[in-house]
Every structure is written in structure tokens, then in C-alpha cells.
N, C-alpha and C positions, 0 to 999 in steps of 0.2 A: 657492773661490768666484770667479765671474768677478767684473770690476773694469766696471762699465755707467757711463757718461755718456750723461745724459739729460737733453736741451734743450728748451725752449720760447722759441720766439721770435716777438715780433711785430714791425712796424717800427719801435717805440719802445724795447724794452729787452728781452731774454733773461735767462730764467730759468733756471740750469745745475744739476744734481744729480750728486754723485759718488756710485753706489750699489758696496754690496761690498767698500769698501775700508776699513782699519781702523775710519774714522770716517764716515761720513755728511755730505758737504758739500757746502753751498749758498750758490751764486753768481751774481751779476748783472754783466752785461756792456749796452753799447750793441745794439740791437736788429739783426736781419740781415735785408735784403730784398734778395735776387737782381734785383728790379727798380731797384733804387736801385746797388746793389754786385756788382761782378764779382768772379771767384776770388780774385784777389790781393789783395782791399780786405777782402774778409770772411777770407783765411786773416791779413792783418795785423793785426786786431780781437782776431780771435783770440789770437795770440802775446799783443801789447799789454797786453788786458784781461784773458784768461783766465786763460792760461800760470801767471802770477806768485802767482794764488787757487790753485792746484792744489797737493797736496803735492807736493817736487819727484821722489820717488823712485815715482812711482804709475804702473803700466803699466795700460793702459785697454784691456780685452780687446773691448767693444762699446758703440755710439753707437747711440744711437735720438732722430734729431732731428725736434721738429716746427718746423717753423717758415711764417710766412707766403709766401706767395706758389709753394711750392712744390708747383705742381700739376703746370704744362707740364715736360715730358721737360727742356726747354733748362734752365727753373729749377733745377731736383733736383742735374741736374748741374753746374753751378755751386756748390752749397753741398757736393753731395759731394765736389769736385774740392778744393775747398778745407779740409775736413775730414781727408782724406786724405792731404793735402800736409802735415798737423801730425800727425795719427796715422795711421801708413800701416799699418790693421790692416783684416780681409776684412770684418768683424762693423758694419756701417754704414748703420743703416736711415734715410732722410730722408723723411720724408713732409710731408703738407699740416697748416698746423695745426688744419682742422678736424677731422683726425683723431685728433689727441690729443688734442683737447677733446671729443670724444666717445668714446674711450677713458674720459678722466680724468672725465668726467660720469657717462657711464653706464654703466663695467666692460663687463661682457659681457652686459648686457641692454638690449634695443630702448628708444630715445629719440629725441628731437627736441632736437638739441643746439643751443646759441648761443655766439658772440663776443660781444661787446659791449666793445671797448676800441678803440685807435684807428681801426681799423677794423671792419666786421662781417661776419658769413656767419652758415652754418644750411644742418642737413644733419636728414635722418633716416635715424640707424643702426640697423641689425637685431640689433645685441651683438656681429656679425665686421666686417662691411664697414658702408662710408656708400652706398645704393642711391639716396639723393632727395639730389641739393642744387641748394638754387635758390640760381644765381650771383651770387656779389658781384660789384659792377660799380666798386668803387673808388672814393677820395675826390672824383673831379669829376662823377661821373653818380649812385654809388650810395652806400655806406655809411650807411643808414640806423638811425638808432637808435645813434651809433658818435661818437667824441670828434670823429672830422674833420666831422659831421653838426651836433653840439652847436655848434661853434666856430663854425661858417661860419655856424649861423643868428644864435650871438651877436653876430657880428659886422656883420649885416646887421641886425641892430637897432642896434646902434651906431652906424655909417656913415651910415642912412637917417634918425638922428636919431629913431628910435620908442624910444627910454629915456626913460622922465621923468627930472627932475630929480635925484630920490635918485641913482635907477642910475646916472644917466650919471658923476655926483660919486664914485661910487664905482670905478667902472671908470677913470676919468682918475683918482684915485689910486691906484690898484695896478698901471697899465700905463705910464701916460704916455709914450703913442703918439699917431700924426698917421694921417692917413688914407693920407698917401705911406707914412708906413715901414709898416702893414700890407700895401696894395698892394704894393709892394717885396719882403716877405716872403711872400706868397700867389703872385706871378706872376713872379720873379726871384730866386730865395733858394730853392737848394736843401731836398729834407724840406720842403716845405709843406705834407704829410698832419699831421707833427708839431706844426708851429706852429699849425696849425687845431687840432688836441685838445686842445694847451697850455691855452687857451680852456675846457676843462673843468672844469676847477679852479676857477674864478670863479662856474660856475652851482652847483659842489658847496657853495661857500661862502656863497651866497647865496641856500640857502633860504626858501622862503615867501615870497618876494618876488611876487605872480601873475604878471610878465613870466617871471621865470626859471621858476615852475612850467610856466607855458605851452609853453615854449621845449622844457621837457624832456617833457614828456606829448605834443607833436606829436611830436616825435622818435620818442619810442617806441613812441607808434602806428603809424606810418607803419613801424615795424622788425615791428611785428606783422603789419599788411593786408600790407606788401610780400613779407613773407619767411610768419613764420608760418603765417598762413591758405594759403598756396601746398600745404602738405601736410596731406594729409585724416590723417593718422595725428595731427597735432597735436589731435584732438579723442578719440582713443584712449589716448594715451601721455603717459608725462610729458613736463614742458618742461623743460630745466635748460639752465642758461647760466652762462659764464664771461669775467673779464673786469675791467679796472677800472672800468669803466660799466657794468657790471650789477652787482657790489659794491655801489656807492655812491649808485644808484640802484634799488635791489632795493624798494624800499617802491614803486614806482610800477611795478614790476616784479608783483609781488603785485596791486597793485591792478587789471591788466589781464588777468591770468589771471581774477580774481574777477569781472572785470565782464564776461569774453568765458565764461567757463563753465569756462576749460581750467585741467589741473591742472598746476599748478607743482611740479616737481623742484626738484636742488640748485642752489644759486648759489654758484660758488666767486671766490674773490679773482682767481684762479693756476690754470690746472689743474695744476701742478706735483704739488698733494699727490694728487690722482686719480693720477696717472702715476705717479706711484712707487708706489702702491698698485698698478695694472695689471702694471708692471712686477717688481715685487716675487715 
């Protein structure tokens, strides 16, 4: 039986699978983005984090990675270069990660896939290929619906002083931050897609509050009218979406299919567990 490593990666953390080999194992490392990290920085990650999770006697006959940001030719190569450089085996598919999240969404039948975690995308797949995807445009133009989207509007409620009293008491003890060291970390501090989503966590935990509900319901409108509505199949097909924001926000996820007509597919945490079922 071949020996398969099977990656998911976004810019926050990768999700790793060892299928084939005696045992079934699954591992997290820091996240990989070709836009952020060159060959040498992501084959170091690698060793560093991975390496040491792995049994050490395991030959890895094929690699099928998704990972973020790797759409452009220059990208691919980057993460392949350096994949290669740790296991120099022929069997090494990289692809985008919206392709394994529609893999891992909707196996081999047509959907309208979503991200929904630090960043966002949206594609519609015919069960082989992705034919429709309206472009993500990244953390300073685009990511709608997406933790970098969450963060920055919660932050712009904070900054601008639009928290009442509760919030703001609450957020000054769980952060106690200044408006320099934000700004510091938004506009000089490397990973500022990450410290915007970090920022997710606060609105997860402070439900029902109407700011925070608000905050998350524009958000994820705006991930609908921007992305969704863009493909006429989204009114034919299911929707499924993956992601730590669509997880943990799935109840307002439900609530926008029901109120727009459209049928809601799965919601996974991970596509990890799609994937290894695809692959499998």
C-alpha cells in the first residue's frame, strides 16, 4: 500500500495526515503561505515542526498538498521546491486550497464551495475541476466573511470608540492593548492577516451581545452578495463551506441560506476529514 502525506494549509496552521502507513496519523504544524515564506523558510518548518511528529522509519511514497496561496506557477513552485528538498519522491501534487476544500466538501459531485477561516475564497466545482471562482482579493482589499474581515471590523469598533461600556471593559481586559501597539502590529509586525483573525476569538466568545452579532452578520453578508450571489449555480447546488469561521459561526451560516432561498450543504471544521475520505 502506498505510504500518502496529505496537507492542508492555510496561513495560520496546517493540517498534516499520514495515510497508509501502519497507523493513521495526524498532525499540526504552523501554517505555510509562499506569499509570506520562501523555499528555505517553509522547507525549515518543515524539518522543525513536522519532521519530529512523523514515525521516524516511514517512507512517504506521495504528497498531495493543498495549501493557501498556491494558485500562480511562481507559488506552486516554491512549496514544491521545498517539499522536495525533505522528500525527494516524483508522486507530489500541490495545489490551491480551494481545491481541496472542494474536493473535501463535495467528493466527486458539483458544489459551491467556501473558506471561511483566516482568509476567504469560493469556487464552483463540477465533481473534477473548479470552472467558476470569483477571486479572493486578500486581507487589505478583500476577505470577506473571513477572521482577517472579523478582526479589522472589530477593531474599528474599538479604535473609533463605537463599543459601549460593557464591550469596551471587556475587550480592555482580555487584550490590554493601546491603539500604538495595534497599529504597530496591523502596519509593522510581520503576519498581520494573523493578528487581524486572532481578533476572532473575542466575537466567538461574546455572543449575543447586538454589536458583536452585527459585526458578524455584516460580515457574512457581504461574503454572500460578494462571493456567493456572483455564481448563478449557487441557486441550483448546494453550499458547503469549510473553515474555522464557518464552524463556529454556522448558525448565521444557516440563517442566510434560509433567508436567501439557498440550500445549505456541509460545514466542515477541517477539510482534512473530506480529504482523506477523497483520497482514500
Amino acid at each position: 500500500m502506498k505510504v500518502q502525506l496529505i496537507a492542508d494549509s492555510g496561513s495560520t496552521k496546517a493540517d498534516w495526515c499520514l495515510l497508509g502507513a501502519r497507523e493513521t496519523g495526524h498532525y499540526k504544524t504552523h501554517g505555510i503561505s509562499p506569499y509570506f515564506l520562501d523555499t528555505q523558510q517553509i522547507r525549515e518548518l518543515i524539518e522543525k515542526e513536522l519532521l519530529p511528529q512523523l514515525p521516524p522509519d516511514v517512507q512517504i511514497d506521495e504528497i498531495h498538498y493543498y495549501g493557501t496561496g498556491c494558485l500562480q506557477r511562481k507559488s506552486v513552485q516554491i512549496v514544491e521546491s521545498a517539499l522536495k528538498a525533505v522528500w525527494p519522491v516524483s508522486g507530489i501534487e500541490v495545489k490551491h486550497d480551494l481545491m481541496g476544500a472542494a474536493r473535501a466538501l463535495c467528493g466527486r459531485e458539483p458544489g459551491v464551495a467556501s473558506i471561511l477561516g483566516t482568509g476567504s475564497n469560493s469556487c464552483f466545482y463540477n465533481g473534477t475541476e473548479i470552472t467558476k471562482n470569483n477571486p479572493g482579493l486578500g486581507y487589505v482589499l478583500g476577505d470577506e466573511g473571513a477572521g482577517t474581515q472579523l478582526g479589522k471590523k472589530l477593531l474599528q469598533y474599538y479604535l473609533y470608540n463605537s463599543f459601549d461600556e460593557e464591550l469596551r471593559a471587556r475587550f480592555d481586559a482580555q487584550y490590554n492593548t493601546s491603539h500604538e501597539e495595534i497599529l504597530e502590529n496591523v502596519y509593522r509586525k510581520p503576519m498581520p492577516n494573523r493578528y487581524l483573525a486572532g481578533f476572532a476569538k473575542f466575537l466567538g466568545e461574546n455572543r449575543g451581545h447586538y454589536m458583536i452579532e452585527n459585526i458578524l452578520e455584516d460580515c457574512l453578508n457581504e461574503f454572500f452578495f460578494n462571493h456567493i450571489y456572483k455564481y448563478s449555480e449557487s441557486w441550483t447546488h448546494p453550499l458547503h463551506f469549510t473553515g474555522s469561521i464557518a464552524w463556529n459561526f454556522r448558525d448565521i451560516l444557516k440563517e442566510l441560506c434560509e433567508l436567501y432561498e439557498l440550500q445549505l450543504g456541509r460545514i466542515l471544521h477541517s477539510p482534512m476529514e473530506g480529504l482523506v475520505a477523497y483520497h482514500q
